[in-house]
C-alpha positions in Angstrom: 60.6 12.0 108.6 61.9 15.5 108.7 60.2 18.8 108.9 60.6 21.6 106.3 61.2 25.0 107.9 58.7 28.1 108.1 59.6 31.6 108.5 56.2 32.4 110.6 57.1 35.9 110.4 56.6 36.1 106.7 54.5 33.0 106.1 57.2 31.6 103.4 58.0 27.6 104.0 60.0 25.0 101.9 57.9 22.3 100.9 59.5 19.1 101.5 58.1 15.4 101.0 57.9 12.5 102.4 60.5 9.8 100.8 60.2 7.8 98.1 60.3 3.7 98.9 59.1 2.1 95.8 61.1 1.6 92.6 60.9 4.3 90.3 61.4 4.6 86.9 64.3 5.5 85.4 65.3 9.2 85.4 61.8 9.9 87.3 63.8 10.5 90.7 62.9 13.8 92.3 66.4 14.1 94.3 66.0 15.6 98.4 69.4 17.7 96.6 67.2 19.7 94.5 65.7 21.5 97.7 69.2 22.5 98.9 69.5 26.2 96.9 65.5 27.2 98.7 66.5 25.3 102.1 69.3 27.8 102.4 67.5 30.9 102.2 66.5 29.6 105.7 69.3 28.8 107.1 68.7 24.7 106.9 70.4 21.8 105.8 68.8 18.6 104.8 69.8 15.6 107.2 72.1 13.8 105.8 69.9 10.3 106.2 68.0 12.5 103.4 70.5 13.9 101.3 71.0 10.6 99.0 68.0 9.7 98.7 64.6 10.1 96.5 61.3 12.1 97.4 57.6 11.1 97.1 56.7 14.3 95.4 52.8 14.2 96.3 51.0 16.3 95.9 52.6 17.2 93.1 51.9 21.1 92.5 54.1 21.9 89.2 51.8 19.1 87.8 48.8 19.9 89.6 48.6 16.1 90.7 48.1 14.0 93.9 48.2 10.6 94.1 47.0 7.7 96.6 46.5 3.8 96.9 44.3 1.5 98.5 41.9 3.0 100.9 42.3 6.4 100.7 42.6 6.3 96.8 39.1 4.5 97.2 37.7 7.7 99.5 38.6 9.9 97.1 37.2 7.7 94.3 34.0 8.1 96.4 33.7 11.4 97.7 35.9 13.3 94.8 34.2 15.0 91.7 34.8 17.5 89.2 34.8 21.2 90.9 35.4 19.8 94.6 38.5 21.3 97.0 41.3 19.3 98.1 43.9 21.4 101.0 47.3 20.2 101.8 48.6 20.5 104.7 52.4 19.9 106.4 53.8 19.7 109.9 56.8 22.6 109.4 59.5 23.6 112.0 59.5 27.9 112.6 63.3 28.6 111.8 62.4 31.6 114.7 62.0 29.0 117.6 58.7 30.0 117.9 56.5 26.6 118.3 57.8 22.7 118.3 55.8 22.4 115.2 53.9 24.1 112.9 50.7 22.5 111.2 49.6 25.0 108.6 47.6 24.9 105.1 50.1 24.6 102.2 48.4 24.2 99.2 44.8 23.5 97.6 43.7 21.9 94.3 40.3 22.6 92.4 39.4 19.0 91.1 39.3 18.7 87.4 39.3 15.0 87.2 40.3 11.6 88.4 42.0 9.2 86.5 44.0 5.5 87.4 48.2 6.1 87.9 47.9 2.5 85.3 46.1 4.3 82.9 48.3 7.3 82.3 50.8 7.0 78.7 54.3 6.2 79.3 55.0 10.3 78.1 53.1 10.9 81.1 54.4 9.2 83.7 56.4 12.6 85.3 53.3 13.9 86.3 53.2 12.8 89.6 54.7 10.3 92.2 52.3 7.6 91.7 53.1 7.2 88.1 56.9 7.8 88.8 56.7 4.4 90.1 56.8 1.3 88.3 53.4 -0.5 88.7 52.0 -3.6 88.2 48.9 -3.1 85.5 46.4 -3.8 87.5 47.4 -1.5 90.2 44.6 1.1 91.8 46.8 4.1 92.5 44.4 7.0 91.8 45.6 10.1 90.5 43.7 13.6 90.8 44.1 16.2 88.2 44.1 19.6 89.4 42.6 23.1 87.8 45.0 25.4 86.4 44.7 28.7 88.1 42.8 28.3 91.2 45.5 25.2 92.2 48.6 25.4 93.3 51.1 25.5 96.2 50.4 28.6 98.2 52.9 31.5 98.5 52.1 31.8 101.8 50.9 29.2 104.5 48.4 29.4 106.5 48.5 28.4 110.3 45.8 26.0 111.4 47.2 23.8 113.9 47.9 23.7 117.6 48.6 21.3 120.1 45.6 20.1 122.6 44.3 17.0 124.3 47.5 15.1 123.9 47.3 15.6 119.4 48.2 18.1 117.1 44.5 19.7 116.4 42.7 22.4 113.9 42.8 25.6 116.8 39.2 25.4 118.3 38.4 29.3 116.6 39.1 27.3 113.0 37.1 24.7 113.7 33.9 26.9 114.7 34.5 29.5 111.6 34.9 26.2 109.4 31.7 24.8 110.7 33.9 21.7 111.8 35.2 18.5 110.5 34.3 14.9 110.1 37.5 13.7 112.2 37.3 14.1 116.2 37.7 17.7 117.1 39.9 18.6 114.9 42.7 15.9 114.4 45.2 16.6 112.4 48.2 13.7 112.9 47.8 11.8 109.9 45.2 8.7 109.6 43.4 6.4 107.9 40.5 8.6 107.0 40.1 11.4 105.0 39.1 14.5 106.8 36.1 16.3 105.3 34.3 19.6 106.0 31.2 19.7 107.7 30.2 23.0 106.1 32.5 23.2 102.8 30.4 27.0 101.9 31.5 27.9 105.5 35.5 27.3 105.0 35.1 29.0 101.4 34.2 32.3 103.4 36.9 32.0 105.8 39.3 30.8 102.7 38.4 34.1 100.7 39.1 36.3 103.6 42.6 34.9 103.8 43.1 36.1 100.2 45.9 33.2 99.3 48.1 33.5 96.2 50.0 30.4 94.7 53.5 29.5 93.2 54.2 27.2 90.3 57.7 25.9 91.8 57.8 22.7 94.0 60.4 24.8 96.9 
């Protein structure tokens, strides 16, 4: 795992994901060398564990996709409809020095629908990592389509995060102007659950306030 840098200064981060582990079809590989040209604006180098291999491009926001399996494909199955908000967020390294790590609000998606990665037409299968991957039919990878427009990678992150009671947490002052979260005060570290707000009209008013613009690219 390595952390994409931030400029906290400015707000502007790389977005980097996680690897890729599966098999993949062929020519479907979203190369770790493709982030090279934006990681130098910041004065950072991939790792070179990193540098020949593959990324699990999820979400995916020049397709407006995310993908997920088991589990937390089901939660989404189950709590996901048409309309609802999805936010990304990444643990990001300040290329300033100026915290260990940076947990902060990268991206947000406006539902349009849901649809099985096993379904999707062979022309399709760029659209996001799940379907990247060579499946077995009856496989229960779950894909989320995205609304053009009010989706997309942000321009700008946001800050959320801050380290307290021994995790990486939500800062307290988020989590009261949010009207809090279903995970325990605030966790952030990923898990098994889904985290879902409390008081989703709440967060829409803090949202709008913070005025966020997106990008098309993936960097």
């Amino acid at each position: 795992m390595w952390n994409g840098p931030v400029d906290l200064r400015t707000g502007q981060f790389v977005y980097v994901a996680i690897p890729e582990n599966r098999p993949l079809h062929s020519g479907l590989e979203k190369p770790y060398r493709t982030l090279e040209p934006a990681l130098e604006k910041f004065g950072a180098r991939l790792p070179k564990n990193l540098a020949s291999r593959h990324m699990h491009l999820d979400p995916d926001f020049g397709h407006l996709t995310y993908g997920d399996q088991g589990d937390r494909a089901k939660q989404l199955r189950d709590n996901l409809q048409a309309g609802d908000l999805i936010l990304f967020y990444a643990s990001l390294t300040d290329i300033n020095g100026a915290a260990p790590l940076v947990y902060a609000l990268i991206g947000l998606f406006v539902v349009e629908k849901l649809l099985l990665a096993a379904e999707v037409p062979p022309h399709e299968y760029d659209i996001n990592a799940h379907t990247r991957r060579i499946l077995k039919p009856d496989a229960t990878d779950l894909i989320v389509r995205a609304k053009a427009t009010v989706s997309g990678r942000l321009n700008q992150c946001l800050p959320i995060g801050e380290y307290r009671d021994r995790a990486y947490r939500v800062r307290q002052d988020l989590l009261e102007a949010w009207g809090g979260l279903s995970v325990k005060d605030g966790y952030l570290q990923r898990s098994a659950r889904l985290p879902r707000f409390l008081d989703p009209p709440s967060f829409l008013r803090w949202l709008a306030v913070q005025r966020p613009t997106f990008i098309s690219a993936n960097n």
